[in-house]
N, C-alpha and C positions, 0 to 999 in steps of 0.2 A: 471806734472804741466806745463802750458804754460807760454813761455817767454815773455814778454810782452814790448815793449820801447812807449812810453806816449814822445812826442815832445811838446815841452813847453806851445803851445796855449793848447793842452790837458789838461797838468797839471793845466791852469789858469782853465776852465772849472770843473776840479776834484775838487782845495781848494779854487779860491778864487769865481768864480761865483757859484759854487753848480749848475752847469748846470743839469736839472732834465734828461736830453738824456744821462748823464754821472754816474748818480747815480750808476746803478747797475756794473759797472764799478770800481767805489770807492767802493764797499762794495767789490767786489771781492779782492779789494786789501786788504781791511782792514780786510777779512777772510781770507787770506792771502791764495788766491784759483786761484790766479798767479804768478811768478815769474816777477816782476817789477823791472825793468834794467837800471841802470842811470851811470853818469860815474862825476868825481867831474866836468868839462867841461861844462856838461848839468848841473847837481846843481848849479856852479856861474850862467849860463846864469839865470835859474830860480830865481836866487836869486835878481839879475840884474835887471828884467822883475818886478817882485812885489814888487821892490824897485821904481819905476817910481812915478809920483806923478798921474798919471792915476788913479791909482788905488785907493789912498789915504789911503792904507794903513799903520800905523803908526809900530814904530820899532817891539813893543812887536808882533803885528799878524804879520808881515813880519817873525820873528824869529820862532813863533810858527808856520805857513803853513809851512816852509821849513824844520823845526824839522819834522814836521807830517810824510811828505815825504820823507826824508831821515831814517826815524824808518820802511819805508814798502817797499825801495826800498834797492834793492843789487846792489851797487855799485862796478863794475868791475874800476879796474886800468886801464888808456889808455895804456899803455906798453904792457898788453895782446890784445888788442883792432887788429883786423885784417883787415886793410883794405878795404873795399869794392868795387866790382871793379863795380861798378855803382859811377859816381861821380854827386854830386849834385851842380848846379849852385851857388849857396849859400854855399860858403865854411864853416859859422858856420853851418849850416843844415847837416854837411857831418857826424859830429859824433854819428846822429844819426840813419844813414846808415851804419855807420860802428860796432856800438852796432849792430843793428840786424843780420848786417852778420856773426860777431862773435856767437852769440846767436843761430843761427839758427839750428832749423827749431823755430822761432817766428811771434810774430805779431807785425808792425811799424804801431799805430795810429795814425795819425799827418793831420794837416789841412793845413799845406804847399803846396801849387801849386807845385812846386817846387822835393819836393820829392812824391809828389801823382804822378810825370809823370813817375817816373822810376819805377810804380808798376810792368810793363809788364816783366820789364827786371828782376828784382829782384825776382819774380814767379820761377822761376827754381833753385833758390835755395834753395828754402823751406823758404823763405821770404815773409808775406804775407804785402804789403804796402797800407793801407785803412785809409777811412776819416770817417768809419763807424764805430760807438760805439760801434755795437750788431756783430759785427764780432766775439769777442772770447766769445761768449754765446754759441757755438758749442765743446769750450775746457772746460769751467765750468762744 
């Protein structure tokens, strides 16, 4: 099963817009036909982000998306968490370069400028860092 880390604008795309380019994406997870990687650091952010009044989502669906998501992801401890030696400008952005690297050989989806630049460097370690949804449709 491929490992999979989902960076937060992702995750909004998976619960809160139902982006249709991400659908088969969430079914994968919800047949639980990826190994989905989050660490409690990324969940507050998450929780953070769909708390905004952006969204306007109210307590009960805040509670419920982040339930959803936390029932289909495996949450690794940052204590086991391995550093990566790619560093990302964005220091909140870093942990989830460092999920992958621990994880690896995975896939990092993320729509981050940011961490899409260090795909080249990340590539050699059985890291693959993409802004493309149908990327793990090669691991299903």
């Amino acid at each position: 099963m491929q490992s999979v880390i989902f960076d937060t604008n992702v995750l909004l795309d998976l619960f809160v817009f139902n982006d249709f380019r991400a659908i088969h994406l969430k079914q994968a997870l919800l047949d639980q036909k990826i190994d989905a990687l989050a660490s409690p650091t990324t969940l507050e952010e998450f929780a953070d982000v769909i708390s905004r009044p952006l969204f306007a989502l109210d307590a009960d669906a805040q509670k419920a998306i982040l339930q959803q998501w936390k029932n289909h992801a495996r949450i690794l401890e940052e204590s086991i968490l391995i550093k990566a030696p790619w560093q990302c400008r964005d220091h909140d952005d870093q942990i989830f370069l460092d999920l992958a690297f621990t994880a690896k050989p995975c896939v990092l989806i993320s729509k981050d400028n940011e961490i899409l630049k260090l795909a080249s460097q990340a590539a050699p370690a059985s890291v693959v860092i993409t802004a493309d949804y149908n990327a793990i449709d090669q691991y299903l």
